[in-house]
Backbone as CSV, one residue per row, in Angstrom:
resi,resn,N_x,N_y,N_z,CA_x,CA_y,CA_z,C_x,C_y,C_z
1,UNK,111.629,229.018,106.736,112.916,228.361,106.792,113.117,227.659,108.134
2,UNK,112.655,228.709,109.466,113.122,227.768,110.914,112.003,226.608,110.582
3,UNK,110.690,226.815,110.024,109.956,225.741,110.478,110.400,224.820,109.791
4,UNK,110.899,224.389,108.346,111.749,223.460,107.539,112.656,222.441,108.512
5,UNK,113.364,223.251,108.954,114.676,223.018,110.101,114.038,222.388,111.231
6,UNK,113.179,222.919,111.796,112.640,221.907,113.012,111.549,221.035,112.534
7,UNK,110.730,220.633,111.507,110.294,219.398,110.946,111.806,218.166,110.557
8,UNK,112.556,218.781,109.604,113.725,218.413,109.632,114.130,217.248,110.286
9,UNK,114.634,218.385,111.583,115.055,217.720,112.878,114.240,216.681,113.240
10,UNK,112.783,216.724,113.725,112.163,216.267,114.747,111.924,214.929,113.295
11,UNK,112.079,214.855,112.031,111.886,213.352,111.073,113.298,212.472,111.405
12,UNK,114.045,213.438,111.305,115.489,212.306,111.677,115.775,212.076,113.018
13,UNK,115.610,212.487,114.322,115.157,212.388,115.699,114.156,211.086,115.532
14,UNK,112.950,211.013,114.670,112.505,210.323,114.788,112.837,208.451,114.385
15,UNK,113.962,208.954,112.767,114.450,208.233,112.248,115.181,207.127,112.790
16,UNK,115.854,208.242,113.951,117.408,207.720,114.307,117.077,206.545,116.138
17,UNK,115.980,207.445,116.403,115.740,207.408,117.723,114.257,206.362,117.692
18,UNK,113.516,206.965,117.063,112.013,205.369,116.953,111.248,206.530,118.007
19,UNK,110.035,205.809,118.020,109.349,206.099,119.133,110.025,205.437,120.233
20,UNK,109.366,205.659,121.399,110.293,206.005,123.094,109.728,204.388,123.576
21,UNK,110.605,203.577,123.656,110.518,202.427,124.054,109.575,201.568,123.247
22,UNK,109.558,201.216,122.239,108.906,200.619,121.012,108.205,199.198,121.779
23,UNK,106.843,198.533,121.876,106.115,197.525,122.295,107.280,196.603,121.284
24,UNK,107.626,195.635,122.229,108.103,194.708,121.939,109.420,194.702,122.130
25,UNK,109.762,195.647,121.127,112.133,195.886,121.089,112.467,195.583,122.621
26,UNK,111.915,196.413,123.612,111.838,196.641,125.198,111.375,196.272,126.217
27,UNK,109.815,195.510,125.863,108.945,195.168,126.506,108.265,196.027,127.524
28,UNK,108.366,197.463,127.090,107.880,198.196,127.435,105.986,198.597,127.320
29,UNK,105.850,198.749,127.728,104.123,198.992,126.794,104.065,200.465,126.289
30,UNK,103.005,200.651,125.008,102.886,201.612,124.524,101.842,202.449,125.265
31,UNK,101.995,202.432,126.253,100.542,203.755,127.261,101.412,204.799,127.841
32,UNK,100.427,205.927,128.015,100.816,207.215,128.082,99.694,207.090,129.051
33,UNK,100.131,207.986,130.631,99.153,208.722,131.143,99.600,210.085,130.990
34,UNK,98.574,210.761,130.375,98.704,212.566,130.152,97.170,213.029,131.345
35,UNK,98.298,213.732,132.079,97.323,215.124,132.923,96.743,216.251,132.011
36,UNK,95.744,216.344,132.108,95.193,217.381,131.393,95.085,218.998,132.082
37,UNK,95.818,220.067,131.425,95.748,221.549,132.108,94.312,221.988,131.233
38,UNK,93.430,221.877,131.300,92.106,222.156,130.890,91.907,223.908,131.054
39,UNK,91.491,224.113,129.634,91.180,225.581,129.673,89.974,225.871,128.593
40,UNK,89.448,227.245,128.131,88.895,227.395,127.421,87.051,227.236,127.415
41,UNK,86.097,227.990,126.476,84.531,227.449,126.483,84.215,228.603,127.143
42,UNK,84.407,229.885,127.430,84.260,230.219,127.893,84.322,230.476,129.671
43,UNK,84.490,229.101,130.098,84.318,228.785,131.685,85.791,229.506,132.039
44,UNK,85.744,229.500,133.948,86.989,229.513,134.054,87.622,228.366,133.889
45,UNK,88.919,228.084,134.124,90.090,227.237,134.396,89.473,226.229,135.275
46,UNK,89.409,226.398,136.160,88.722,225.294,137.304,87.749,224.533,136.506
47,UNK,86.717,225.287,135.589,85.710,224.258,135.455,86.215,223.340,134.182
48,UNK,87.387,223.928,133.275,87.852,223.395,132.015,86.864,223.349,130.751
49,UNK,86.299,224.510,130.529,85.542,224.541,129.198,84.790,223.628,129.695
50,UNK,83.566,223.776,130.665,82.391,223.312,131.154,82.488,221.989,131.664
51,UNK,83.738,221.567,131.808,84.000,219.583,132.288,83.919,218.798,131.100
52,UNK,84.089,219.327,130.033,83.656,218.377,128.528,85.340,217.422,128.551
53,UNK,86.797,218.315,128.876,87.644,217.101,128.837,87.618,216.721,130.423
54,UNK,88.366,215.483,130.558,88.460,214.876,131.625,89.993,215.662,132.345
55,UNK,90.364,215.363,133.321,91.823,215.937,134.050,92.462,214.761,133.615
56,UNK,92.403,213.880,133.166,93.546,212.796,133.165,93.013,211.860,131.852
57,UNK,93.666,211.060,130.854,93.689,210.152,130.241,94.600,209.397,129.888
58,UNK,94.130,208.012,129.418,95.541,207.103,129.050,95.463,206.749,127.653
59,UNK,95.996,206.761,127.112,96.419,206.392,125.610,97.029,205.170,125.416
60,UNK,96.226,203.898,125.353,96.980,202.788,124.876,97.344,202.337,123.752
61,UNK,98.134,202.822,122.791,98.809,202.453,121.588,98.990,200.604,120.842
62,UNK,98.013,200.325,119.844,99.349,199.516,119.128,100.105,199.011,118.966
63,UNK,100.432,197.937,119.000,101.976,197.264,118.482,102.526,198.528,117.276
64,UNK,102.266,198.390,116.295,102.819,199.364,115.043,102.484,200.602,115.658
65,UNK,101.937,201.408,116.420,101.467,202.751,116.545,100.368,203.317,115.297
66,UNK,99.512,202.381,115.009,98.444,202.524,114.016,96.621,203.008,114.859
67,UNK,97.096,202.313,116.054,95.532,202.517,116.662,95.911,202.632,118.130
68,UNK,94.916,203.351,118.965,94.879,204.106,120.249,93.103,203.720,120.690
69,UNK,93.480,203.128,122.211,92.983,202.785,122.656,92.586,204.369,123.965
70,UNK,91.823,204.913,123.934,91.522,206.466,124.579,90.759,205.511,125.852
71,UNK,91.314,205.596,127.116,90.418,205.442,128.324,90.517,206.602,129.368
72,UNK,89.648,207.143,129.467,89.333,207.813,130.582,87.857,208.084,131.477
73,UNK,87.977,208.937,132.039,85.871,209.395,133.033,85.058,209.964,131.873
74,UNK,85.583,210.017,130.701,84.063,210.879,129.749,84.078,209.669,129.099
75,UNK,85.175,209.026,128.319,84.533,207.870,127.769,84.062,206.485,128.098
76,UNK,84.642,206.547,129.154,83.935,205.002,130.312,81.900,205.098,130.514
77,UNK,82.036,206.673,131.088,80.554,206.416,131.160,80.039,207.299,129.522
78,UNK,80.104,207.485,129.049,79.695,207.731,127.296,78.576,206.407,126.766
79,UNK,78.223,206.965,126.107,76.764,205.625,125.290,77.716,204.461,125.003
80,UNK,78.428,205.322,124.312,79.656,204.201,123.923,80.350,203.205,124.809
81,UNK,81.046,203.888,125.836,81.483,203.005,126.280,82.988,203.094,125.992
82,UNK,83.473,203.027,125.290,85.156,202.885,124.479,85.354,203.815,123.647
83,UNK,86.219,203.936,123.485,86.728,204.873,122.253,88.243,204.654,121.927
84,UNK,88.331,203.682,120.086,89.478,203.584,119.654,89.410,204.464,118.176
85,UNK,90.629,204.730,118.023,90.730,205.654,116.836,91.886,205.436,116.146
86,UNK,92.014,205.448,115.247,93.265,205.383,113.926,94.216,206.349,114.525
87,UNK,95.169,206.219,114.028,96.814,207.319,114.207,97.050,207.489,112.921
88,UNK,97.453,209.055,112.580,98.455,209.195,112.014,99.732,209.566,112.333
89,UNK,100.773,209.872,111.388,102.139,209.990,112.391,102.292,211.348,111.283
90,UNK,102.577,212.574,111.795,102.578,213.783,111.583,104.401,213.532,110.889
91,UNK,104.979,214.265,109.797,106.131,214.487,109.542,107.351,214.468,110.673
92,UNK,106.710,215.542,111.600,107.741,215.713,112.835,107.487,214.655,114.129
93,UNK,106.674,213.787,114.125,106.851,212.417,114.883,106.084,212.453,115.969
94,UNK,104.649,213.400,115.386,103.941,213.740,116.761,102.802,212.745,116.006
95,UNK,101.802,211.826,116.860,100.949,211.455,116.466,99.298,211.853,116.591
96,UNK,98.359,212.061,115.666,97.275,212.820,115.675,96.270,211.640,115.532
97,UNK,95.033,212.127,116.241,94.042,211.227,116.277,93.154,211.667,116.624
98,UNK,91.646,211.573,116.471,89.998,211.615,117.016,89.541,210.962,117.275
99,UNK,88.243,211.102,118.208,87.397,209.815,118.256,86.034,210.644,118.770
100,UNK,85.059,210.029,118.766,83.778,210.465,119.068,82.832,209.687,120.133
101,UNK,82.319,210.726,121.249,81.772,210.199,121.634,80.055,210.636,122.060
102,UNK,79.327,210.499,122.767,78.389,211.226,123.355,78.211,211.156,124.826
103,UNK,77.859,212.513,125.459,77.228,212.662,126.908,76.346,213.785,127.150
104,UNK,76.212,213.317,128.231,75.180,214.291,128.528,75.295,216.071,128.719
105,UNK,74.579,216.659,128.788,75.175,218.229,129.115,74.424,217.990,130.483
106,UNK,74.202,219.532,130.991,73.420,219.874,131.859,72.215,219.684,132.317
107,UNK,71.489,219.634,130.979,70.004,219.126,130.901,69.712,218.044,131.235
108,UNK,71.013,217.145,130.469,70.476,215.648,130.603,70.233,214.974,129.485
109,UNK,70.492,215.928,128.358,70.565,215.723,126.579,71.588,215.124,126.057
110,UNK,71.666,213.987,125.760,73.037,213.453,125.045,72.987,214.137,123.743
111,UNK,74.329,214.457,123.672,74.986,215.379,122.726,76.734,214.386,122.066
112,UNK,76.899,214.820,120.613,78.001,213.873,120.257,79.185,215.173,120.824
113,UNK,80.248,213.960,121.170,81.288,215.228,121.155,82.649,214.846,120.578
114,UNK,82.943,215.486,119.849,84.243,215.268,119.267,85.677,215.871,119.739
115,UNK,86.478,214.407,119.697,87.844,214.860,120.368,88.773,214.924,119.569
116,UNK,89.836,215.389,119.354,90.985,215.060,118.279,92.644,215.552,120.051
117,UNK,93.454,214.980,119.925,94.139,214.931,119.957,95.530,214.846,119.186
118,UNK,96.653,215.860,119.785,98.073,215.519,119.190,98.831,215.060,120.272
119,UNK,99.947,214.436,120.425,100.377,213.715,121.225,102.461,213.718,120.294
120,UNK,103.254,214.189,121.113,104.181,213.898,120.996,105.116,213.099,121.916
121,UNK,105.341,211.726,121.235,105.920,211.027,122.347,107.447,211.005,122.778
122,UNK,108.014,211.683,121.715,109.552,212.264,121.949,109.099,213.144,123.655
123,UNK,108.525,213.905,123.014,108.463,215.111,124.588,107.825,214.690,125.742
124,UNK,106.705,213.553,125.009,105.776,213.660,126.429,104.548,214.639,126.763
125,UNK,104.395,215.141,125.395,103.540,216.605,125.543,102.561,216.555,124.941
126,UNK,101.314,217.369,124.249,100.187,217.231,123.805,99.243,218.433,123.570
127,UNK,98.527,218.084,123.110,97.285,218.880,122.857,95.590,217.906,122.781
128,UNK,94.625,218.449,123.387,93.997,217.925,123.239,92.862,218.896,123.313
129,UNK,91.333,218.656,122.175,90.976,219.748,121.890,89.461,218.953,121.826
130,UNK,88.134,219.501,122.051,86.838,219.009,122.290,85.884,219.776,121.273
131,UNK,84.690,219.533,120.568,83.913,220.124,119.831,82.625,219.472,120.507
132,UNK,81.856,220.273,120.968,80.248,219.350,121.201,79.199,220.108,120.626
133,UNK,78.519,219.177,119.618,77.787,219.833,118.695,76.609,220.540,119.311
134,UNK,75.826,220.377,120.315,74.766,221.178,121.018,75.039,222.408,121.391
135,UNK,75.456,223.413,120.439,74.918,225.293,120.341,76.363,225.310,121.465
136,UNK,77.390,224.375,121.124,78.590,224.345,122.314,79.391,224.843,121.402
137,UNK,79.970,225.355,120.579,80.788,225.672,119.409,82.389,226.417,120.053
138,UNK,82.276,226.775,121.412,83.274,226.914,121.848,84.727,226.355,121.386
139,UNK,85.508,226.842,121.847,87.015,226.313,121.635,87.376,225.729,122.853
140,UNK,87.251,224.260,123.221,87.396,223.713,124.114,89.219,223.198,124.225
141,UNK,90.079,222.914,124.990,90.941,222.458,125.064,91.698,222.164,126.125
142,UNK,92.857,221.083,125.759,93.659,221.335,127.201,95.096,220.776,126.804
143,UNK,96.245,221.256,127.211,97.823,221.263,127.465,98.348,219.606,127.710
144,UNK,98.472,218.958,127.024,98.900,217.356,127.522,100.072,217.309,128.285
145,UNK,100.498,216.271,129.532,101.890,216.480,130.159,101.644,214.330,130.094
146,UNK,102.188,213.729,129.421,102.441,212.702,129.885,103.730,211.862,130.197
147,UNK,103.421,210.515,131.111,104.858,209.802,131.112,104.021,208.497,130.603
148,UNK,105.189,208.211,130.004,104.706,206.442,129.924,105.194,205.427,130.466
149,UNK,103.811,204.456,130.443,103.782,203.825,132.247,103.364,202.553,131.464
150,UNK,103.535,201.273,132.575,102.661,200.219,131.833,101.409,199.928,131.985
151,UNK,101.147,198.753,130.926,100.221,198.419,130.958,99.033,198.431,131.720
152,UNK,99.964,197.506,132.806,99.519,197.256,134.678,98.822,198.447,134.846
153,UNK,98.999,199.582,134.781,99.511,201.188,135.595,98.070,201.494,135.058
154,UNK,97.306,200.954,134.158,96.420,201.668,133.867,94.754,201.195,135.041
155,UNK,93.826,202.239,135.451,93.699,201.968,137.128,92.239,201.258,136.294
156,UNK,91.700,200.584,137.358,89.971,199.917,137.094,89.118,201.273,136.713
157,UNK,88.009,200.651,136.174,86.667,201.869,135.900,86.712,202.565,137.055
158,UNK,86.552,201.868,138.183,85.887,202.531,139.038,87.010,203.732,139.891
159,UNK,88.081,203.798,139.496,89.615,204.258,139.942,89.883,205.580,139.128
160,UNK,89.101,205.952,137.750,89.436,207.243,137.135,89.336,208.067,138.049
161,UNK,89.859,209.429,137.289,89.452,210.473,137.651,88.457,211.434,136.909
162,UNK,87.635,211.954,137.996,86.510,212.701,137.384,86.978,213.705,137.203
């Protein structure tokens, strides 16, 4: 029943209210920088589930909030290079997404690793969670805290954080 009540809430919150400065209505941009509280993998805290997430990422959104542009230090240097991924928009107005990438471990073995993120932009808050298929099966994760910033705000390659 409470969980009814707070889906509820957080669809007509969403209804009434939109996402938080909508690209365009405002001329705001749709980016999020979220700090990452990295935990989990066994490691301690300090190392964040072996360094697989990064301490910081930006989320560049969409005009519609359909696609996310993921930049940060694992996917800049990744095979890849980039990483964009589809959105969905969860009932209660949080948006969910994955993307895949590969790096290296320890050895020096590129390995794929899979990210999924949740992201609520009412709060500013998050989840963000890592799978790397090399015998890593751990529960990797970390606590999202973001504000949203513009466009501008987002720093050169060479300016992340490791």
């Amino acid at each position: 029943m409470i969980k009814e009540i707070f889906v509820a809430t957080g669809v007509v919150s969403v209804l009434l209210l939109g996402f938080p400065a909508a690209v365009g209505a405002s001329g705001v941009d749709a980016v999020f920088r979220c700090e990452i509280d990295r935990f989990g993998g066994g490691k301690p805290t300090s190392e964040g589930g072996g360094g697989w997430l990064p301490a910081q990422t930006y989320f560049e959104f969409s005009d519609d909030w359909r696609q996310v542009q993921v930049i940060d230090s694992r996917v800049v240097t990744s095979r890849e290079g980039k990483a964009e991924a589809k959105v969905k928009q969860l009932k209660d107005g949080r948006l969910k997404f994955k993307w895949r990438i590969s790096r290296p471990t320890s050895l020096d073995i590129w390995t794929p690793v899979g990210f999924r993120a949740e992201v609520d932009p009412q709060a500013k808050t998050g989840v963000m969670r890592a799978k790397v298929s090399l015998g890593y099966h751990s529960r990797i994760r970390g606590d999202l805290k973001c504000e949203q910033i513009a466009q501008s705000e987002i720093p050169g390659l060479d300016q992340l954080q490791y």
